[in-house]
N, C-alpha and C positions, 0 to 999 in steps of 0.2 A: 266501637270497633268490631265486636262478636256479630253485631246486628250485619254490620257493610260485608264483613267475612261470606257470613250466610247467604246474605244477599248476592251475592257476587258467584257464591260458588253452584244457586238455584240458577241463574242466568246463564251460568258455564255451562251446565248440565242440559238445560233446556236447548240450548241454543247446538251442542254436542249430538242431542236425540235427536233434534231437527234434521239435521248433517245426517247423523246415520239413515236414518228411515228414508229422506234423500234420495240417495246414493242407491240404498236396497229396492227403491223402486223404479227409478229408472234402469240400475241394472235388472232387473227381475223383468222389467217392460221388453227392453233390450233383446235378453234373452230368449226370452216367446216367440220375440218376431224373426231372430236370427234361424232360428226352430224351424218357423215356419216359411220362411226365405230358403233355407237350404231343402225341406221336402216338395216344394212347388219346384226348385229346380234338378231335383231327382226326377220327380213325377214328367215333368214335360220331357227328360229328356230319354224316358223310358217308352213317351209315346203315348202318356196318358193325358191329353189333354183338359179331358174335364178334371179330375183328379188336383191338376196344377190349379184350373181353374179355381173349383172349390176351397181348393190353400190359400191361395191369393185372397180371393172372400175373406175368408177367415183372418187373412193378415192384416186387411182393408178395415176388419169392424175392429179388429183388436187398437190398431191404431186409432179410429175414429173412436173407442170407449177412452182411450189411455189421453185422449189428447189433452183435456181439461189441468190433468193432471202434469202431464210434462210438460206445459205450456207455463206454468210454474218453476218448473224442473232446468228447460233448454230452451234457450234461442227459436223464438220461430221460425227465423229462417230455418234452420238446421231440420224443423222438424217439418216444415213447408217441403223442402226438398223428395225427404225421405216419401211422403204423403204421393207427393205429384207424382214421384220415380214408381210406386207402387201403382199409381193410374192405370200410368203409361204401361206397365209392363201388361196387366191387363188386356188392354188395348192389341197389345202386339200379340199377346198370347190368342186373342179373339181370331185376329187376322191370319193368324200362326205362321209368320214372322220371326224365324225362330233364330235370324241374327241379332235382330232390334229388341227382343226376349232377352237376351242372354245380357246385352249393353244394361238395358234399363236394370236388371236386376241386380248386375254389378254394380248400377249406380246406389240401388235400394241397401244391399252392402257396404258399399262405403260410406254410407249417410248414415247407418246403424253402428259402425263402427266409431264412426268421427263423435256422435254422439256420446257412446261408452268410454272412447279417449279423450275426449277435448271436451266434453257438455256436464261431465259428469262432478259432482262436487268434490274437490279435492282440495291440500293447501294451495296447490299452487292458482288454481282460479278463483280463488278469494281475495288474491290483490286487487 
């Protein structure tokens, strides 16, 4: 019975750290990117195109490093989304498209967000 106890309560634990560590690194992923979402859209709309440019890059590789990882973590789609929306805004940023900039990057916000709300390990998406 001491044995099962212990047993039981190494697996609780284990299984509790996994959860946490989790949670702390897609939010921590999250947070870098939402960082860096909200200074590209400072930057473009101050008139510094490269500037936005260069942050986008930087949100492009972060996601492309982090992906291995939250692919583990969230739903491909959710994270497919987020990826392509960062493309695109790219793309518009290139052309300097600065209505189809602003779309795409709302979408890249809402895809970060949806992530942190709905992807993120809690009790309730353990059912």
């Amino acid at each position: 019975m001491r044995r099962t106890l212990i047993l039981t309560l190494a697996v609780l634990s284990c299984a509790l750290a996994v959860c946490a560590l989790s949670r702390a690194a897609l939010n921590n992923t999250v947070e870098q990117a939402r960082q860096l979402h909200a200074q590209a859209l400072l930057a473009e709309n101050s008139g510094d195109a490269a500037r936005a440019d260069d942050l986008l890059a930087q949100l492009a590789q972060l996601w492309h490093d982090r992906a291995g990882l939250l692919e583990m973590l969230a739903s491909h789609d959710a994270l497919h989304d987020v990826s392509s929306a960062i493309a695109e805004a790219k793309i518009c940023l290139e052309c300097r498209d600065h209505d189809d900039y602003l779309r795409t990057m709302s979408t890249v916000k809402m895809g970060l967000e949806h992530l942190r709300d709905e992807e993120a390990v809690r009790w309730e998406n353990l059912y």
